[in-house]
GUMAR-306824 format. One record per residue (C-alpha): residue number from 1; x, y, z. Coordinates in nm, 2 decimals, padded with zeros to 4 digits. Layout:
// residues N
    i      c1      c2      c3
  NUM       X       Y       Z
...
END
This chain:
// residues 596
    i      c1      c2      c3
    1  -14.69   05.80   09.23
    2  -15.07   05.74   09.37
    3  -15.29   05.50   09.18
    4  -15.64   05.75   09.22
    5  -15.86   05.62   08.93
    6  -15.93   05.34   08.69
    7  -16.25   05.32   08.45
    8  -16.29   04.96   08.27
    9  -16.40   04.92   07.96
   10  -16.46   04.53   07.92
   11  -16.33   04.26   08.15
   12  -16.48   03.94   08.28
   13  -16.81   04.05   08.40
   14  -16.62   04.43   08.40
   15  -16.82   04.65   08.17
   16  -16.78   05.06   08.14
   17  -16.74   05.08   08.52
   18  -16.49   05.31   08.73
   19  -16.35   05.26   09.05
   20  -16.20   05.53   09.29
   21  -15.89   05.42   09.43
   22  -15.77   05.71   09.63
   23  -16.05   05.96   09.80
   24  -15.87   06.31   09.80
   25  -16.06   06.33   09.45
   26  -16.41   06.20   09.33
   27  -16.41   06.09   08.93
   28  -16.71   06.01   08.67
   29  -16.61   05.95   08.34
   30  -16.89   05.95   08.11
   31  -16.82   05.67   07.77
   32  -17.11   05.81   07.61
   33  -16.94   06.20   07.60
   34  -16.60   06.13   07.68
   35  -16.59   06.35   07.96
   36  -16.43   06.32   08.27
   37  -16.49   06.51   08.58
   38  -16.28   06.54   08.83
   39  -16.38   06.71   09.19
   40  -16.22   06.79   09.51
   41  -16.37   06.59   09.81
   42  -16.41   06.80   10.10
   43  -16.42   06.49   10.33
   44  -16.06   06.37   10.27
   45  -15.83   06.35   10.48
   46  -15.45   06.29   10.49
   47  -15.26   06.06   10.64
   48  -15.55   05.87   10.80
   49  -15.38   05.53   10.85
   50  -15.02   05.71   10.93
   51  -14.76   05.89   10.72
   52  -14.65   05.58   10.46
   53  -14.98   05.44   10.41
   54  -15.04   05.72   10.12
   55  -15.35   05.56   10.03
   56  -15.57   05.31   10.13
   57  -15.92   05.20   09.95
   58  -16.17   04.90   09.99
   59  -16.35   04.72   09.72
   60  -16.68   04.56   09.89
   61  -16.94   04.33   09.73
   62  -17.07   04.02   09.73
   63  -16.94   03.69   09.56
   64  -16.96   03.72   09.22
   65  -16.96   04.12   09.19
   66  -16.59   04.17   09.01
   67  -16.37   04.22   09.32
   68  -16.14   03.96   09.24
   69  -16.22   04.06   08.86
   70  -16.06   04.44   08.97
   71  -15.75   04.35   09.10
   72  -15.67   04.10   08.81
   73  -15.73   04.35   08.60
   74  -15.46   04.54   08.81
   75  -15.21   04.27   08.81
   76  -15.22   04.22   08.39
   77  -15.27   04.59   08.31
   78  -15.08   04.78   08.57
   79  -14.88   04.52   08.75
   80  -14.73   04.38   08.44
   81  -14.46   04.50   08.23
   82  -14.12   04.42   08.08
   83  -13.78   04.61   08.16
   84  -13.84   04.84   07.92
   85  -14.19   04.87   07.99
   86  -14.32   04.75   07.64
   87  -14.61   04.40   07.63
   88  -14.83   04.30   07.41
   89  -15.17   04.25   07.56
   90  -15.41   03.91   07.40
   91  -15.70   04.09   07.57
   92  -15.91   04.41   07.52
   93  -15.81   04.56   07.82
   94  -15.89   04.93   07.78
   95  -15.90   05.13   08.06
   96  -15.87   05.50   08.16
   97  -15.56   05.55   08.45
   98  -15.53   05.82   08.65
   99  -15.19   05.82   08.87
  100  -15.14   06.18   09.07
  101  -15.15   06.44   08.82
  102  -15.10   06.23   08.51
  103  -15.38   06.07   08.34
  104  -15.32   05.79   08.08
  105  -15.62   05.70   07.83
  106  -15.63   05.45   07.57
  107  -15.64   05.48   07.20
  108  -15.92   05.36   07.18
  109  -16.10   05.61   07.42
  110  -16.10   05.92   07.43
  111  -16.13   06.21   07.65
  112  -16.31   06.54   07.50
  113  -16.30   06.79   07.82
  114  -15.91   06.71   07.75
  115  -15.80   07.08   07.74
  116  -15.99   07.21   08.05
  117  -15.78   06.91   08.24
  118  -15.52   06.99   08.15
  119  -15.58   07.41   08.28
  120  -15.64   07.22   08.58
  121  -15.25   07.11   08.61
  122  -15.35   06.77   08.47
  123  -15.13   06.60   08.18
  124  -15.37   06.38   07.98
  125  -15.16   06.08   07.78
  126  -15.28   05.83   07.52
  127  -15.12   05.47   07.57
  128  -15.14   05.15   07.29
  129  -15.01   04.81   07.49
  130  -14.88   04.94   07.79
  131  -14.91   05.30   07.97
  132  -14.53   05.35   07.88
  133  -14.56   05.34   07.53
  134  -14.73   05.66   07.43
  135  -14.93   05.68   07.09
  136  -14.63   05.89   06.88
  137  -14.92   06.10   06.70
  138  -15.08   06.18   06.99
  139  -14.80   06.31   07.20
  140  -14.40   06.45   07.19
  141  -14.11   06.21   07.27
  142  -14.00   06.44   07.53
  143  -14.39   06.33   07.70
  144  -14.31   05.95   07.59
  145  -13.99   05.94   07.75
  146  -14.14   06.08   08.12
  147  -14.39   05.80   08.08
  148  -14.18   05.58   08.03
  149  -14.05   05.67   08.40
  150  -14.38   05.58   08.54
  151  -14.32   05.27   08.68
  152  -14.15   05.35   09.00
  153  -14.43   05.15   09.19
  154  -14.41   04.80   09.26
  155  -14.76   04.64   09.30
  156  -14.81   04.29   09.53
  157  -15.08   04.07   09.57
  158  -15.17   03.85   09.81
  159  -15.45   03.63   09.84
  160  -15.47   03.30   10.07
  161  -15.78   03.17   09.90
  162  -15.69   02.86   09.65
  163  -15.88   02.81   09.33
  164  -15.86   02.70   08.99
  165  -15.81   03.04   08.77
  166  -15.54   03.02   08.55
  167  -15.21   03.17   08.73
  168  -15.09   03.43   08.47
  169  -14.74   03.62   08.45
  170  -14.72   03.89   08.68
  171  -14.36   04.00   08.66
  172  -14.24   04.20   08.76
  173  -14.49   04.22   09.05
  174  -14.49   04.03   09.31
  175  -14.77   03.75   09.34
  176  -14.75   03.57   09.70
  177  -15.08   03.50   09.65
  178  -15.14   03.08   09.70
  179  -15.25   02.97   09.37
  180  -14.91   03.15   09.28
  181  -14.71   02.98   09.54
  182  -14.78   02.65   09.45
  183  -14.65   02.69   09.12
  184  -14.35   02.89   09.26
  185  -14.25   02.69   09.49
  186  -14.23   02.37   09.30
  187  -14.08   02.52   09.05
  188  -13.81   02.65   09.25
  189  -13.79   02.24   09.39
  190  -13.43   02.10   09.45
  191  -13.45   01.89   09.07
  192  -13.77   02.04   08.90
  193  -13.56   02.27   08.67
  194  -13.28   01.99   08.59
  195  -13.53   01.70   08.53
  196  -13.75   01.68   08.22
  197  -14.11   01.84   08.24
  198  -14.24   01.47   08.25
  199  -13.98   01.33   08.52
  200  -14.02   01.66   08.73
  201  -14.42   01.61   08.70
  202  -14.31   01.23   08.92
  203  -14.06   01.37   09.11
  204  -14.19   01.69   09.23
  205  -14.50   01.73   09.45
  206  -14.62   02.06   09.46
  207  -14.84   02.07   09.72
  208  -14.60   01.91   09.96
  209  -14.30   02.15   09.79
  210  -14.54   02.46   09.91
  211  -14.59   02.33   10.29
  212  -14.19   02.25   10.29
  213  -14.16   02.64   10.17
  214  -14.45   02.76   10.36
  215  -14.31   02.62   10.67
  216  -13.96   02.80   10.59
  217  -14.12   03.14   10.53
  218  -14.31   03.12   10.90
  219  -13.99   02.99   11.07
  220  -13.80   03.30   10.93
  221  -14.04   03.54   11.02
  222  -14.11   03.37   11.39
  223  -13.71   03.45   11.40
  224  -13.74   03.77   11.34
  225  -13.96   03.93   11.61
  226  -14.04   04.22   11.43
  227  -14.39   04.23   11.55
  228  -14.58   04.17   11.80
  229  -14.86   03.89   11.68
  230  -15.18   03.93   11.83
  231  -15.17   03.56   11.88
  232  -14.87   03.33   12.07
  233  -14.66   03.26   11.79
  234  -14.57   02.89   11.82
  235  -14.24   02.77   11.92
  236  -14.29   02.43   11.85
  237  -14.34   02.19   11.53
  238  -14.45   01.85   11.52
  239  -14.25   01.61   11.30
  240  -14.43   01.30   11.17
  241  -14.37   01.03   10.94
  242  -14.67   00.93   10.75
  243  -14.85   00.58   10.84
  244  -14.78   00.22   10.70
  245  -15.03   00.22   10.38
  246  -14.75   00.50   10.20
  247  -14.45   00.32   10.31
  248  -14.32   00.15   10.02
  249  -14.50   00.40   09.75
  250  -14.72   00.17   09.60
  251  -14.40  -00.06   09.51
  252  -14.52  -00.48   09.64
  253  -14.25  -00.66   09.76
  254  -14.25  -00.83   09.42
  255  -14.11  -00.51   09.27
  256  -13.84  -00.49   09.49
  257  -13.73  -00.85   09.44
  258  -13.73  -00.78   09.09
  259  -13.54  -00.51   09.14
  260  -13.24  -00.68   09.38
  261  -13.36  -00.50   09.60
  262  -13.47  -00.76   09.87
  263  -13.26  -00.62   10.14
  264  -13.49  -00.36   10.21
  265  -13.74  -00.53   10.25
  266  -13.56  -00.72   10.49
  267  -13.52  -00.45   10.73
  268  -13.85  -00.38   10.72
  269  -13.97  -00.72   10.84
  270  -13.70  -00.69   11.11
  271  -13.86  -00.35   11.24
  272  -14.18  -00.50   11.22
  273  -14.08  -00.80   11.46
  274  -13.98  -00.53   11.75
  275  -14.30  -00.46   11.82
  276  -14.45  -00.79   11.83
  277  -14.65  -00.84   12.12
  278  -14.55  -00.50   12.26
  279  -14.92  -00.35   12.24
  280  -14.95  -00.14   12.57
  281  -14.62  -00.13   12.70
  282  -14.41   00.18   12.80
  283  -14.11   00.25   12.67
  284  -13.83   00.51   12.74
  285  -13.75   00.84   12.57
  286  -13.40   00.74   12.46
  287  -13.60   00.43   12.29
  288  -13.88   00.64   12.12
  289  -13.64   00.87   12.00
  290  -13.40   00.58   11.88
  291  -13.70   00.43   11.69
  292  -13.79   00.73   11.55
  293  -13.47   00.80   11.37
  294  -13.49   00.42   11.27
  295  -13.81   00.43   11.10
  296  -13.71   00.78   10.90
  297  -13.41   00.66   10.77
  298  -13.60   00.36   10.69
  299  -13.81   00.56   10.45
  300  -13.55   00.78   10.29
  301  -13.36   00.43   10.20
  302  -13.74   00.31   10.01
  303  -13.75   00.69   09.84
  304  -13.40   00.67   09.71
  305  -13.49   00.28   09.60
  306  -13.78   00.39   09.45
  307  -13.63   00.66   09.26
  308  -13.29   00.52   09.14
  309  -13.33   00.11   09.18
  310  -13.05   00.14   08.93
  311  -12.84   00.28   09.12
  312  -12.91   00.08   09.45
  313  -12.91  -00.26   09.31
  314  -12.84  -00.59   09.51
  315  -12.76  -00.40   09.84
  316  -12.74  -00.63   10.09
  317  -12.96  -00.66   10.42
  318  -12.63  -00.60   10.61
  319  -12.58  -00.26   10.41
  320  -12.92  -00.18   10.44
  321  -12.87  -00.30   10.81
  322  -12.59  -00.07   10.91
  323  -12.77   00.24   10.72
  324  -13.08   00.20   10.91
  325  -13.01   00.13   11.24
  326  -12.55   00.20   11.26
  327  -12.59   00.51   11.07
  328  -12.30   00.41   10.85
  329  -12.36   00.52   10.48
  330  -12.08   00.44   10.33
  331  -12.21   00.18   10.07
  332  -12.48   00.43   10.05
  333  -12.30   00.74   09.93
  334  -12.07   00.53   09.73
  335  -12.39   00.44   09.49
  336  -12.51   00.74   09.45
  337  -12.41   01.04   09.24
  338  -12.32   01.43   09.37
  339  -12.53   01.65   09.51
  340  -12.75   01.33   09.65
  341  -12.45   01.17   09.81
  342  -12.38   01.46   10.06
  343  -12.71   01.53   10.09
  344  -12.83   01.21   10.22
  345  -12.51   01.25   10.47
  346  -12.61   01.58   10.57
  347  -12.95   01.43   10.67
  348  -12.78   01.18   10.86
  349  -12.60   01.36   11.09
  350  -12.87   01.68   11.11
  351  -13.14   01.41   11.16
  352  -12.95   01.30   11.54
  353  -12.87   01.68   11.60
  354  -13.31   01.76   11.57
  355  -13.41   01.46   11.76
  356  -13.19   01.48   12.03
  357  -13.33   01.82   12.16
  358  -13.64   01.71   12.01
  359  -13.92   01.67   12.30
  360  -14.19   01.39   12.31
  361  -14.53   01.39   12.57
  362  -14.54   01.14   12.81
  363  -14.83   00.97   12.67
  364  -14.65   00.89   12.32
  365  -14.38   00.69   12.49
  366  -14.65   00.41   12.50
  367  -14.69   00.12   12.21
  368  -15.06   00.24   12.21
  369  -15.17   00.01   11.88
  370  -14.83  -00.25   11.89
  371  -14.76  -00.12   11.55
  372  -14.41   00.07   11.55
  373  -14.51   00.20   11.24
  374  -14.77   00.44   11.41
  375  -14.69   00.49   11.80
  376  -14.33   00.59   11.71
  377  -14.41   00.81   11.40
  378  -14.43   01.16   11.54
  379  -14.20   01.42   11.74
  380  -14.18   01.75   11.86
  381  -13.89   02.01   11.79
  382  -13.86   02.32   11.96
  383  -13.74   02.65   11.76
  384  -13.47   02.82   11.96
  385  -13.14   02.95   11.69
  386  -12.97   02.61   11.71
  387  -13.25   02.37   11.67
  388  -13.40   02.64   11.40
  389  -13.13   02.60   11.19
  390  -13.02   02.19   11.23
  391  -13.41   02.16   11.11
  392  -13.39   02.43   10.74
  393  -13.02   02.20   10.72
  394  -13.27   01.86   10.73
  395  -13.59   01.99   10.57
  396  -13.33   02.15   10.26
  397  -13.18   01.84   10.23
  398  -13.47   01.62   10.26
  399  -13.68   01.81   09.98
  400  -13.34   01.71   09.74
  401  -13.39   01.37   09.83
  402  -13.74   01.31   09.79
  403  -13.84   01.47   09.50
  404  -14.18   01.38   09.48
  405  -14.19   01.07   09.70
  406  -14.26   01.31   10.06
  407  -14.29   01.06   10.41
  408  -14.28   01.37   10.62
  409  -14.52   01.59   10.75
  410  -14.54   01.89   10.97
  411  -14.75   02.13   11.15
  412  -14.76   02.39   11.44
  413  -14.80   02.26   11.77
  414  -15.15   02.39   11.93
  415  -15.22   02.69   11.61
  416  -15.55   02.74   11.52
  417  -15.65   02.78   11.14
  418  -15.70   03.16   11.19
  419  -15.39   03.18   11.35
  420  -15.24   02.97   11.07
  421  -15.37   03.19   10.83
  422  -15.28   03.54   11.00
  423  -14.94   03.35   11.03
  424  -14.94   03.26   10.65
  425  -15.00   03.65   10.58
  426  -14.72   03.75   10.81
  427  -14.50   03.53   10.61
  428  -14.52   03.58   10.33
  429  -14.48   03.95   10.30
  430  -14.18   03.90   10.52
  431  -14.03   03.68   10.30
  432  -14.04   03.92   10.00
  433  -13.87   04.18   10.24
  434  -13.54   04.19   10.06
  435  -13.65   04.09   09.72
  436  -13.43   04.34   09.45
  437  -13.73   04.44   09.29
  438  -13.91   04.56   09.63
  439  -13.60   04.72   09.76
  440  -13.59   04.94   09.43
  441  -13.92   05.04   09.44
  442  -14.01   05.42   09.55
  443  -14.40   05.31   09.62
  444  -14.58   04.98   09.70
  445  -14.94   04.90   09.56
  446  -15.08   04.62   09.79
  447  -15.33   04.45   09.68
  448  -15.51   04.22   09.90
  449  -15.86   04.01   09.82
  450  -16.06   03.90   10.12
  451  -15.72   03.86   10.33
  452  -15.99   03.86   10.66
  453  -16.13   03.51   10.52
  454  -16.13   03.24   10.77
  455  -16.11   03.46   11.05
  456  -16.36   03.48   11.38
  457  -16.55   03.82   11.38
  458  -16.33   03.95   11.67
  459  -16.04   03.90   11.41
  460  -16.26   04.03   11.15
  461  -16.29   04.33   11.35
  462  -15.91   04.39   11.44
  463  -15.82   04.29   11.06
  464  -15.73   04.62   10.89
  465  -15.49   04.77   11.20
  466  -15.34   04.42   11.22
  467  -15.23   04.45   10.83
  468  -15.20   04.83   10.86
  469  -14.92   04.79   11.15
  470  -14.76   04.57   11.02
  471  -14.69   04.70   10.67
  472  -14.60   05.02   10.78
  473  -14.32   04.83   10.99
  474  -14.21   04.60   10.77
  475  -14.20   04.86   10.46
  476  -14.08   05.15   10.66
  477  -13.94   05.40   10.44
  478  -14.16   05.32   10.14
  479  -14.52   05.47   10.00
  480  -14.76   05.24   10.07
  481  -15.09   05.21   09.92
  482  -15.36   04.92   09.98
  483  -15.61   04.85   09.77
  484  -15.84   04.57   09.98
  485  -16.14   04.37   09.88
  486  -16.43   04.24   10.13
  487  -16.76   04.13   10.18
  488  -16.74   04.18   10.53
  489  -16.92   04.45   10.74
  490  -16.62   04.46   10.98
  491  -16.38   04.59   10.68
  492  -16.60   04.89   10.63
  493  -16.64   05.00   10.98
  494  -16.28   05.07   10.97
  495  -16.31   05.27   10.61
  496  -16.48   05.61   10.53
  497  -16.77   05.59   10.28
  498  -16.53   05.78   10.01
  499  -16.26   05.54   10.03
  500  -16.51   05.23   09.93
  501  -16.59   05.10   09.61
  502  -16.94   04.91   09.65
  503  -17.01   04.66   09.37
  504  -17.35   04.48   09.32
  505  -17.45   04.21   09.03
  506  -17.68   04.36   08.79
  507  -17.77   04.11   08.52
  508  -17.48   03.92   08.61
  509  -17.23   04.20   08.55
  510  -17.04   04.43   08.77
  511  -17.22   04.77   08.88
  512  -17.06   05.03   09.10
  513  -17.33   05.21   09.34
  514  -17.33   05.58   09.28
  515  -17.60   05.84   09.31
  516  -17.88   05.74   09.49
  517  -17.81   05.40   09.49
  518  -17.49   05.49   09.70
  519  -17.64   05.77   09.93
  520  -17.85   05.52   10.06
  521  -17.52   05.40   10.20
  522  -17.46   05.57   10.56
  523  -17.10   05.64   10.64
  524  -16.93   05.36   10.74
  525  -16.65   05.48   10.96
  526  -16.68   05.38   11.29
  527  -17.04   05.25   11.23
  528  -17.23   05.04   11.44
  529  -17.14   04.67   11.31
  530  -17.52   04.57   11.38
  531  -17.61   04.87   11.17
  532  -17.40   04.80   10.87
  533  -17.53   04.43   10.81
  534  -17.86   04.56   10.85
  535  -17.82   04.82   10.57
  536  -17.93   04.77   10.24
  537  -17.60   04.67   10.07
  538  -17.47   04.38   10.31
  539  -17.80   04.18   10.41
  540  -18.10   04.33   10.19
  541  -18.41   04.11   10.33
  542  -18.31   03.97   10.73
  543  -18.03   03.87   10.91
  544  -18.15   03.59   11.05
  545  -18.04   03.23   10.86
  546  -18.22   03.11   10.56
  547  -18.24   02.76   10.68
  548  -18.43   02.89   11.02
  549  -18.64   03.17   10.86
  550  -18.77   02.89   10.60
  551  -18.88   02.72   10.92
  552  -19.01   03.01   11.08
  553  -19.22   03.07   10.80
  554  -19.34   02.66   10.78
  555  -19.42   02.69   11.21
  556  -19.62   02.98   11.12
  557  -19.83   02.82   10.83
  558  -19.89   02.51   11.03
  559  -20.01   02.73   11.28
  560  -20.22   02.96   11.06
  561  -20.36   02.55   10.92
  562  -20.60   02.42   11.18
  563  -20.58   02.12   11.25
  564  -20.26   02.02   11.10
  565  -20.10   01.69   11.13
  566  -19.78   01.79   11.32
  567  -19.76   01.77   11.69
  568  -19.81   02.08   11.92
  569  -19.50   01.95   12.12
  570  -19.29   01.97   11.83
  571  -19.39   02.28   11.72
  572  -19.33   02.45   12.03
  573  -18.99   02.28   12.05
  574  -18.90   02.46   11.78
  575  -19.04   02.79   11.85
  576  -18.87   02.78   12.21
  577  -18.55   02.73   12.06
  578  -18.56   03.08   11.81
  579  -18.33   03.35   11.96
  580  -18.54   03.63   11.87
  581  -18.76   03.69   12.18
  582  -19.05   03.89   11.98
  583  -19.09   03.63   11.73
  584  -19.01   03.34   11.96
  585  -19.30   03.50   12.22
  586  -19.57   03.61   11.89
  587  -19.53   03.25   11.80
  588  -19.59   03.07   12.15
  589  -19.92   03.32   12.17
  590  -20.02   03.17   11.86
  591  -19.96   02.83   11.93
  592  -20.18   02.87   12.31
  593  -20.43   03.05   12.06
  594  -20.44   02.72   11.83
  595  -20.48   02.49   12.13
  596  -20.77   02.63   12.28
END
């Protein structure tokens, strides 16, 4: 079933506007009559983007213009449902949706042409709280009980862009968007559910939960090979233990006194004498390694402390001793309580398995500052099968442990933040791969805002095959339909006109161009990039900076000002430093016209 249509009475800065979603029809519904036209468009054309992308539209504008507005209005209106299809809606959200042949109006609308649609083979159904639950007056049970069929699409929505919007219930879509994540993935924290809602707010750090889950979802899909990247994927992470100011958690050594705890602090002034006096000097890889392992045990004894000083009471600077530096936990594991006992021994032994094929550059394996705390505090692991899954064993484990209280931090050996973020997408629709509700689904609405944010132009440019090819691969089997917002000139060079929505802000509300307004749109397909930011919709006055055109136009009044106080060197610094040679060169002349 094909999303084609959806008209908007009132959201956000949403008012009485309609946006095309699939171009093998063009629609106009008119409030003021109630009539909605529907015509054929002899420009479409099937299977554009391959056989299982059914559908793909763009929704371009500039900050501000409703994009982001559209596709929440998606999530909560289409995207949103129970099992049996039945929710009660807080907000106004009347709409007009048109899916294939089946068009679904709400009570409050209307539709007056109703009986010519319907000669046209289209089935026109009024809908109350959700598009399943069809007004009883209006329509037979026999129609009621097909709509209730209608959700055989599963809609997902990704977004990489954080912000402070209230995260709303999208079940039973599927929102990997960030702001989502971060929620998600604390939520779904080794302790968050089995601690109080004030105890899980200390123990559970959410941004630090997301990276720990992040991190999984990218090592799962860098196992995979199912696609080619057009990047290296990396093959490496660096491992690092944070510096000295977070190593006792804001706990003085007074606290730990009071707390019997004195053996631990102990152990700390004893690492702290091995590098005494050691500032420059070499040392072996067995050594770094050995001190590495030293210093993170270290800090998972302080976590566990910190968290249960109950529990760990007068432990002795011998037991603290031999857990540290022997790796013996007995004492250890007999003071603390099932699952933390065996995981703490799980990170024991996975801990030796990572760093012994771990790898280290031979300028680390120098005591750079004399502080142990820092030159020993980072290492590399490599992700071939084995070490891959030592290091989910350790970083599962470790986020039981920790809770909130994180001393370890990761990140991709030599990955750029595009790559990063073409990485993050990857992810994360891989890791929803096998989720029940995707695998039931018949059809897939994807819904991605500004998903090319972050990138360089080339990337811009390459952005919609990238996501295109991989979809289809990942999703083989499925319909697919994409639904994209932009603001970027590169998106629409890879769209036809048709299958773009353009929005502009008219008295600070949403306005979809149509008529003239949109015929002075040329087709965008395949369109010159140069020539689409110079149209009218992307960069309306100049493409040139604001910051340089303001000083443009202040060179050209000092130079239209005789005798003005500025030098003439400095002005024709600037002007021999513009990149446009016929304003650069009508400036110069006007400068040597000054002078004489």
């Amino acid at each position: 079933m094909r999303l084609n249509y959806i008209w908007i009475s009132s959201y956000k800065n949403i008012a009485k506007q309609g946006f095309t979603l699939s171009d093998e029809f063009r629609y106009y519904y008119d409030d003021l009559t109630g009539e909605l036209t529907i015509e054929d468009n002899e420009r479409y054309i099937p299977d554009l983007y391959g056989t299982n992308i059914t559908a793909l539209s763009a929704v371009l504008g500039m900050n501000g213009a409703g994009k982001s507005s559209l596709l929440e209005f998606l999530l909560l209106r289409l995207g949103t449902h129970s099992d049996h299809a039945y929710v009660t809606y807080e907000y106004g959200l009347e709409c007009i949706v048109i899916f294939d042949k089946e068009i679904f109006c709400h009570d409050n609308l209307q539709i007056s042409n109703e009986a010519v649609l319907e000669r046209g083979g289209y089935t026109v159904q009024y809908f109350n709280d959700s598009l399943a639950q069809i007004s009883s007056n209006r329509k037979s049970s026999q129609i009621a009980k097909k709509a209730n069929n209608i959700y055989d699409y599963l809609m997902v929505y990704y977004s990489n862009v954080f912000d402070q919007q209230y995260v709303f219930d999208t079940k039973p879509s599927l929102n990997i968007s960030t702001k989502e994540l971060l929620y998600i993935d604390a939520y779904e924290a080794p302790g968050f559910r089995t601690a109080t809602l004030s105890k899980a707010s200390e123990r559970i750090n959410p941004i630090t939960a997301h990276k720990l889950e992040e991190l999984r979802r990218q090592m799962d899909f860098i196992s995979s090979k199912i696609v080619t990247a057009p990047f290296k994927l990396p093959s490496q992470i660096v491992l690092a233990l944070d510096d000295k100011r977070s190593l006792n958690f804001g706990k003085d050594d007074k606290w730990f006194r009071n707390n019997d705890l004195e053996g631990i602090m102990k152990v700390k002034e004893w690492l702290n004498n091995i590098s005494d006096g050691v500032s420059g000097r070499r040392i072996s890889l067995h050594d770094f390694k050995q001190f590495f392992v030293w210093l993170f045990r270290f800090r998972l004894l302080v976590v566990l402390a910190v968290q249960y000083p109950e529990s760990l009471k007068r432990i002795s600077f011998q037991e603290c001793k031999d857990f540290v530096l022997n790796d013996d936990d007995t004492i250890l594991r007999g003071l603390l309580q099932e699952p933390l006992a065996e995981a703490v021994s799980t990170i024991q032994s996975t801990l030796l398995k990572v760093i012994y094929s771990a790898k280290v550059p031979e300028h680390w394996l120098v005591f750079h500052t004399g502080n142990i705390w820092e030159d020993m505090a980072q290492i590399i692991v490599g992700l071939d099968k084995d070490d891959s899954q030592e290091l989910y064993q350790l970083l599962e484990n470790y986020k039981l442990v920790v809770g909130g209280y994180h001393f370890l931090s990761f990140h991709w050996e030599g990955l750029s933040s595009g790559e990063n973020n073409m990485l993050v997408f990857y992810s994360r629709f891989y890791s929803i791969r096998n989720k029940p509700e995707l695998i039931k689904a018949q059809q897939l609405i994807i819904l991605i805002d500004e998903g090319e944010t972050y990138f360089h132009p080339e990337w811009q440019r390459r952005y919609l095959e990238m996501v295109i090819e991989y979809l289809s691969v990942l999703f083989q089997g499925k319909e697919i339909q994409l639904i994209l917002t932009s603001n970027s000139p590169f998106i629409a060079s890879d769209i036809p006109k048709s299958k773009i929505n353009f929005l502009k802000v008219d008295n600070g509300q949403c306005k979809v161009l149509s008529g003239d307004e949109l015929e002075q749109i040329g087709e965008t397909f395949g369109a010159n990039i140069h020539s689409l930011y110079t149209s009218a919709f992307f960069i309306p006055d100049t493409l040139m900076g604001e910051f340089a055109r303001r000083q443009i136009d202040t060179i050209i009044e000092t130079l239209n000002r005789r005798g003005t106080s500025i030098s003439s060197s400095r002005i024709r610094q600037l002007i021999e430093i513009i990149g446009e040679p016929i304003i650069r060169n009508l400036l110069l002349q006007m400068l040597e016209n000054d002078n004489q």
